[in-house]
N, C-alpha and C positions, 0 to 999 in steps of 0.2 A: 504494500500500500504506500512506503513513503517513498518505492522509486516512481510509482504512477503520480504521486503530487509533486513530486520533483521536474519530473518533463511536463506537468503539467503548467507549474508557473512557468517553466524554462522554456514553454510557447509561446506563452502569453509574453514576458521579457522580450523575446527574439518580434514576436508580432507589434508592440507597442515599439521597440525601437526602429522598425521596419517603418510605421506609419508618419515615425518622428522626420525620416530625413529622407527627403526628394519627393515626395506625395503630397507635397498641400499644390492646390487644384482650383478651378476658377470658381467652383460651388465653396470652398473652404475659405474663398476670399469672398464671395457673396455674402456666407455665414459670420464670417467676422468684423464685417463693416457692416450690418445691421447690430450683433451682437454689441458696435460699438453707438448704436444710435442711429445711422445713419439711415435712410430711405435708400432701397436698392430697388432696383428693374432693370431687366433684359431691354433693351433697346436696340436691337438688330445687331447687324455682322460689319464685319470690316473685314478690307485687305488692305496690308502695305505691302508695297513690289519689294523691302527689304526685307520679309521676313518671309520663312520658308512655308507659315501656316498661316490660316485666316484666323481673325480674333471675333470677338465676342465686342460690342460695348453694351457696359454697364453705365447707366445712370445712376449718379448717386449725389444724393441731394440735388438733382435737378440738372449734375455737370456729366460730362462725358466722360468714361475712361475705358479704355481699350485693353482689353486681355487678352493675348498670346499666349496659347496654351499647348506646351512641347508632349511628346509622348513621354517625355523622360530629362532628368535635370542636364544630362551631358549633351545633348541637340538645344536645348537652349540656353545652356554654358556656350556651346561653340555658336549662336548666332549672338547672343548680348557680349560679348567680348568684342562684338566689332562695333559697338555704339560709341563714339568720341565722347570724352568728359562734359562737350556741351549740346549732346546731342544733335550736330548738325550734319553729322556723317555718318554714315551707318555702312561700312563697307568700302564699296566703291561708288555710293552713293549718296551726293550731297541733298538735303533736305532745309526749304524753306518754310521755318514754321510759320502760323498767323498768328502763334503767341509762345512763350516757354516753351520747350518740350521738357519733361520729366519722364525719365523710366526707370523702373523698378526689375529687378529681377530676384525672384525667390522659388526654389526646389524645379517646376514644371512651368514658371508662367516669366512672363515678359509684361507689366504695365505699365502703361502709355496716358500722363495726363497732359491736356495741352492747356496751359493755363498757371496765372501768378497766385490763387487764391490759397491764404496762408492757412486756411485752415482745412482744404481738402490736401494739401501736401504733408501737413502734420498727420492727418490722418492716417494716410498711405504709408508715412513713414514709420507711423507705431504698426501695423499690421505687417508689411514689407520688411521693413528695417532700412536704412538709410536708401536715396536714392543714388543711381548710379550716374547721373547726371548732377554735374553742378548746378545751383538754380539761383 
């Protein structure tokens, strides 16, 4: 009986550290920018010609933000490594914003806020963790 309790939390350990790192997902950031207050809605799809998948935008409190969501953390390690520190280059390709760009990247996703408002970019930042864009 105490080897069957033993592999039994020793799944559960192996399963919660499994969920802890490269799995948070565009529902896990819907979930945690309401959880933080916020007002969330699907508001249709995006593409940017820089990046290898389509995204999602989310409205949140009434602003746009763009979610890029990789199959896995290392495909979208190797596309946000190529975003310049002020996001006007993404690659081999130069980009004219119509306001800031901000991007985030955390485990599976790539987010995209276009905009100076100090208190959607704190938001982002407590959920995300710092931006990879200077702003």
């Amino acid at each position: 009986m105490r080897r069957v309790t033993f592999l039994v939390v020793a799944l559960l350990v192996a399963g919660c550290a499994a969920g802890a790192g490269g799995d948070f997902a565009s529902a896990d950031l819907a979930a945690d920018l309401e959880a933080a207050g916020a007002t969330v809605r699907e508001a249709g799809e995006v593409e940017q010609a820089f990046f290898s998948v389509g995204g999602q935008i989310f409205s949140v409190d009434g602003q746009d933000v763009q979610v890029f969501e990789y199959s896995g953390a290392a495909s979208r390690q190797a596309e946000s490594d190529q975003i310049s520190s002020d996001g006007t280059a993404i690659g081999t390709t130069m980009v004219t914003w119509i306001d800031q760009p901000n991007f985030w990247a955390r485990d599976r996703l790539i987010v995209l806020y276009v905009g100076r408002d100090a208190d959607m970019v704190n938001l982002l930042n407590r959920i995300l963790g710092s931006s990879i864009t200077e702003g």
